[in-house]
C-alpha positions as CSV (number, residue, x, y, z in Angstrom):
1,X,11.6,-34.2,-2.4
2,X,9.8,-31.3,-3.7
3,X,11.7,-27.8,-3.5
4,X,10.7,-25.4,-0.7
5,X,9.3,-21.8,-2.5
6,X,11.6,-19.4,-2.1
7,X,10.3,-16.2,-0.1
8,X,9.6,-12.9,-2.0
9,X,10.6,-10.1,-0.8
10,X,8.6,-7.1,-0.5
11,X,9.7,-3.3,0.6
12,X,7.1,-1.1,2.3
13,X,8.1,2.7,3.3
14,X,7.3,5.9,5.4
15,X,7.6,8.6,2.9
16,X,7.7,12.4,3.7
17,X,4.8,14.8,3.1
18,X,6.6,17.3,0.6
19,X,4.6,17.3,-2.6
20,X,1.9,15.2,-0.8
21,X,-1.5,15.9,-2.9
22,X,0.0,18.4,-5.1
23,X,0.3,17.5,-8.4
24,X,3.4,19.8,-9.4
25,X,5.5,18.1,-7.6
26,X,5.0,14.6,-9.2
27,X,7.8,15.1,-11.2
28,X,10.1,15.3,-8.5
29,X,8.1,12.1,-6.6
30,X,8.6,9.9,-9.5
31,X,12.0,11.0,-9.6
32,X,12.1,9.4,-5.6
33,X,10.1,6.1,-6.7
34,X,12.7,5.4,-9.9
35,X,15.5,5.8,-7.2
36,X,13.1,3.3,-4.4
37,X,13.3,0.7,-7.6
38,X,16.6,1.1,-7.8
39,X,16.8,0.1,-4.0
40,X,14.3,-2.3,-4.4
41,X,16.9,-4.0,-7.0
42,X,19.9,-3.7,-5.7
43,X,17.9,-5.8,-2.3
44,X,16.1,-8.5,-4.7
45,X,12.3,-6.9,-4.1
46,X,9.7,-8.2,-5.8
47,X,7.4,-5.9,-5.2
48,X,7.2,-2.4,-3.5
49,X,4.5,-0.5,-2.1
50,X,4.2,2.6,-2.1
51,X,1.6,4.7,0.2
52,X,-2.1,5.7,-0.7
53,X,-1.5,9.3,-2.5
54,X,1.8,8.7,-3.3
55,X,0.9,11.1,-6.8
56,X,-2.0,13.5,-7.3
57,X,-3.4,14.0,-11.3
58,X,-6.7,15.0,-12.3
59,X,-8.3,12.0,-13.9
60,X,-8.4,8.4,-13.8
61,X,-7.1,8.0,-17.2
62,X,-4.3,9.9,-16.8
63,X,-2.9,7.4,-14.6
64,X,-1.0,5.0,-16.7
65,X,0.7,7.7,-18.7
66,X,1.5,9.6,-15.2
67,X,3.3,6.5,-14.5
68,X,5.0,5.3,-17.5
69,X,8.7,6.2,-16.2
70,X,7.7,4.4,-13.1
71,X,6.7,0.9,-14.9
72,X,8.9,1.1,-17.3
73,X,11.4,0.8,-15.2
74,X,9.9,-1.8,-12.9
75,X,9.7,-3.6,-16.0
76,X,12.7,-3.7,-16.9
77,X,13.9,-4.4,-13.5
78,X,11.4,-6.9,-13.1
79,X,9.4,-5.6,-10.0
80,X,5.8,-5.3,-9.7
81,X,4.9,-2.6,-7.4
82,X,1.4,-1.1,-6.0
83,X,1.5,3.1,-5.7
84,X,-1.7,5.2,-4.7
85,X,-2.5,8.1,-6.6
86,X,-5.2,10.6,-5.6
87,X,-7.4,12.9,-8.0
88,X,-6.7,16.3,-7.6
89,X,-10.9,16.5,-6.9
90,X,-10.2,15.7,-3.6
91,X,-9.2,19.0,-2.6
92,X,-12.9,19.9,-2.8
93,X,-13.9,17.2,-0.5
94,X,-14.5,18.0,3.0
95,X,-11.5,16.9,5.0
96,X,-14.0,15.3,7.3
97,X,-14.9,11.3,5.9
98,X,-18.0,11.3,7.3
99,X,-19.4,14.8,6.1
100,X,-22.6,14.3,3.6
101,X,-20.4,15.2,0.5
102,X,-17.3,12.5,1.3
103,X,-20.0,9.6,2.1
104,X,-22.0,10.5,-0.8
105,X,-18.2,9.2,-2.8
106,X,-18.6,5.9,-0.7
107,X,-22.2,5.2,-1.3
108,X,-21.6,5.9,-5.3
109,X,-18.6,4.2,-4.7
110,X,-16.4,7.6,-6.6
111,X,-13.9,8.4,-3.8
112,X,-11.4,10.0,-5.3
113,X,-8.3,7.8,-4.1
114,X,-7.1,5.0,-6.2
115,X,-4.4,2.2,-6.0
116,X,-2.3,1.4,-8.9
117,X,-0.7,-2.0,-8.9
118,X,1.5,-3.0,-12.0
119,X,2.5,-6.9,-12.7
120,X,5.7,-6.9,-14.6
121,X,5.3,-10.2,-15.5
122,X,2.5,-9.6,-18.1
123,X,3.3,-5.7,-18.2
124,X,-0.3,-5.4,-16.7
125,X,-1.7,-2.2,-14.6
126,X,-4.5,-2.5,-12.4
127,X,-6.3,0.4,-11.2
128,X,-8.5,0.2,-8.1
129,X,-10.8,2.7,-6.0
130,X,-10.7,2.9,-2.4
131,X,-13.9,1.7,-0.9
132,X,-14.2,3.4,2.2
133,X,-12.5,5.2,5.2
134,X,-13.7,5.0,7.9
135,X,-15.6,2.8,11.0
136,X,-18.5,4.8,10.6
137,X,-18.6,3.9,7.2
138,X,-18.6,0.6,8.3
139,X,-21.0,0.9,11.1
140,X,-23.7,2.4,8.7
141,X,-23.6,0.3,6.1
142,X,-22.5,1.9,3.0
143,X,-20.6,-0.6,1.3
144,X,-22.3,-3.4,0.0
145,X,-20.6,-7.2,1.1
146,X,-20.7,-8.1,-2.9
147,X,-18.0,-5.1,-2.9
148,X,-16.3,-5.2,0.3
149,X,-15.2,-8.9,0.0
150,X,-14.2,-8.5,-3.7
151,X,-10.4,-9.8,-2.7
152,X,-7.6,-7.4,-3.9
153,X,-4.7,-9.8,-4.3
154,X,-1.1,-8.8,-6.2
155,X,-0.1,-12.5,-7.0
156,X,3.6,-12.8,-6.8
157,X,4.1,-16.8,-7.7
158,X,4.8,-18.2,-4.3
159,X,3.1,-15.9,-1.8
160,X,0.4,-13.1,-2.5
161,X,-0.9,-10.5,-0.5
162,X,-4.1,-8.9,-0.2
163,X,-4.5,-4.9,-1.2
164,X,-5.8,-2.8,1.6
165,X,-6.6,0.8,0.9
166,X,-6.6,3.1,3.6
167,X,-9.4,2.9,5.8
168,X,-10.4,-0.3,4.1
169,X,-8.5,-1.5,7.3
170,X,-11.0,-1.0,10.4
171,X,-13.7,-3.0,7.7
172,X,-13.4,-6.5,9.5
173,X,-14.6,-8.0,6.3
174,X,-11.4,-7.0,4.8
175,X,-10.2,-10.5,7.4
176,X,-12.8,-12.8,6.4
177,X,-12.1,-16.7,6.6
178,X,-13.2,-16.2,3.1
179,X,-10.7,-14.4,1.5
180,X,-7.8,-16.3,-0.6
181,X,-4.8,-15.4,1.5
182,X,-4.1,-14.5,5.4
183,X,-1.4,-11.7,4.1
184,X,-2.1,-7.7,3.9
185,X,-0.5,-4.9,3.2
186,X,-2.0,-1.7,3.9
187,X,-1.7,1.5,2.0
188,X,-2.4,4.3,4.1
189,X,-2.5,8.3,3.3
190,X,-1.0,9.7,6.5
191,X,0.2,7.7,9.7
192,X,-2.8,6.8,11.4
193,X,-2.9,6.6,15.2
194,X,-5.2,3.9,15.8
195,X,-3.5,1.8,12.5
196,X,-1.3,-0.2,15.0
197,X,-4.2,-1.2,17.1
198,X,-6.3,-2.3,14.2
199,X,-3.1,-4.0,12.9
200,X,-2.4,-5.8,16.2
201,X,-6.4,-6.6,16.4
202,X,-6.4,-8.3,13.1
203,X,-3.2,-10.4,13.5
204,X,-4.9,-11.7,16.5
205,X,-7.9,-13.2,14.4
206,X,-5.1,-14.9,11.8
207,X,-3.8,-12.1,9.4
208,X,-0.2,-10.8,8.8
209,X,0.2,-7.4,8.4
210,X,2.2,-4.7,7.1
211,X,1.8,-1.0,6.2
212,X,3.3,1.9,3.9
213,X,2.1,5.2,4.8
214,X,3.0,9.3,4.9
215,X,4.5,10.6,7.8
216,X,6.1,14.3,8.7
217,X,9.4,12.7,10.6
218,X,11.5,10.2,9.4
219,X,12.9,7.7,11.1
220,X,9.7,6.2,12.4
221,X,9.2,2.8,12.6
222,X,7.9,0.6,10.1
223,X,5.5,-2.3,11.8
224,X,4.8,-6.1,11.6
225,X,1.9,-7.6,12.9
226,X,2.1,-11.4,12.0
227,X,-0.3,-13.9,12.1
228,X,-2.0,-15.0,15.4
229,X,1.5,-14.5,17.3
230,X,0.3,-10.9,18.3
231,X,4.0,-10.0,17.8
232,X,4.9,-6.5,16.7
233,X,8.5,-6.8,14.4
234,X,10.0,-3.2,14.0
235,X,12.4,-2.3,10.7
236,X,13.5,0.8,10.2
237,X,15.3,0.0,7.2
238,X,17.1,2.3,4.9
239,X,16.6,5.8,3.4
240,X,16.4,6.9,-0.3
241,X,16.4,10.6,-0.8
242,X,15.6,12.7,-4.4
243,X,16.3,16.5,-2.9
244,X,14.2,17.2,0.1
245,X,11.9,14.1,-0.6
246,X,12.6,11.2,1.7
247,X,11.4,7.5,2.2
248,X,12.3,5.2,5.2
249,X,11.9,1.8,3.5
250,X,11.3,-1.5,5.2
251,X,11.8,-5.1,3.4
252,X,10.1,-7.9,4.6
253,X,10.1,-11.8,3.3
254,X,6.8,-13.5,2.7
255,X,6.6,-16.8,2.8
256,X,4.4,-19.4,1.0
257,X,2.6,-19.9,4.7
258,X,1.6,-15.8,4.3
259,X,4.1,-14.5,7.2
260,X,5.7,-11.2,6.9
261,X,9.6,-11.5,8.3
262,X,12.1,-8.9,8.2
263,X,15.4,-8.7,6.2
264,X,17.9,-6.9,8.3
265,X,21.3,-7.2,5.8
266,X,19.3,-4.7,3.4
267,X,21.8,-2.6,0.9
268,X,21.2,1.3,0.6
């Protein structure tokens, strides 16, 4: 009889705004996500994700050496992991997505907020742009199919999940029949008011869903949407701290069927 896949598990996280988009405080952030791997460890993680903007640097290829202490140590812990980072040109954005200058970033497809997801099983880093961020985005058109149904997918052996940036999420092409697996996780900037509705929309058309995000309290809840059950699973999970920095993690089991179920006997 052939033996059943055992689940991987998978840590999301609220994290505090301290340091958010500023880039002299990624020091003291990595600092936080060295301690998060050591959590992630010590609770058999496979892979962690951390939120959209979790570092701010100036370039794109500045990226891997920003976060050498950071897959170093994964590596040698053997945890793959996905962390946003932001360019620092962001801050001359208008803060509204839909302004001429933010949309001109989505039709040239330059928007200034990347995903970096590290494989420690070939030592690989792949760096990825957000595609858009909002449903207006969507409603007009600027993103090309060809590009919006590119799958994102962090392979972890037995079960794999898709890579959703923030705002990717309202794209309902994100949830096509198409795409290889029926698991997401969703890296958001900031907690998003109408993410738990989109997330509870989309695990009513047959996708599992999970989120890491930013938020300014802690203790907020940490959400589940799995597959077709329209069934909301709430984690708080445990805190890591690095001085005034915080993160409320969350670790969830996904199975080979692509279901997101939370661990509750997690170790701080």
């Amino acid at each position: 009889m052939k033996e059943k896949p055992i689940p991987k598990r998978i840590a999301t996280m609220n994290v505090c705004g301290i340091g958010f988009r500023k880039p002299p405080q990624n020091p003291a952030r990595l600092q936080l996500a060295l301690k998060i791997l050591d959590f992630a460890h010590r609770n058999k993680v496979s892979c962690v994700c951390f939120p959209s903007g979790f570092l701010t640097t100036a370039k794109i290829d500045k990226i891997p050496p920003l976060l050498v202490p950071v897959t170093g140590k994964a590596r040698k812990l053997r945890i793959s992991f996905v962390l946003g980072v932001d360019l620092s040109s962001i801050s001359r954005l208008s803060p509204n997505p839909n302004a001429p200058d933010f949309v001109e970033t989505v039709l040239k497809q330059t928007m200034p907020c990347l995903l970096a997801a590290y494989d420690h099983r070939n030592n690989a880093l792949t760096i990825t742009r957000q595609r858009s961020a909002t449903t207006e985005h969507v409603r007009r058109g600027l993103v090309s199919d060809e590009i919006m149904m590119n799958p994102r997918i962090m392979d972890l052996g037995s079960s794999r999940f898709q890579i959703i940036g923030c705002g990717e999420c309202y794209d309902e092409r994100i949830y096509s029949p198409e795409m290889p697996t029926k698991a997401g996780i969703i890296f958001g900037h900031y907690a998003m008011p109408r993410l738990s509705r989109t997330m509870r929309c989309r695990s009513e058309a047959g996708f599992s869903l999970v989120n890491s995000e930013h938020r300014t309290l802690r203790g907020g809840m940490l959400f589940c949407y799995d597959r077709g059950k329209n069934k909301t699973f709430h984690n708080c999970g445990k805190c890591v701290e690095h001085g005034d920095l915080w993160a409320d993690l969350a670790v969830w089991e996904l199975t080979e069927r692509m279901r997101f179920h939370p661990v509750h006997d997690i170790k701080n």
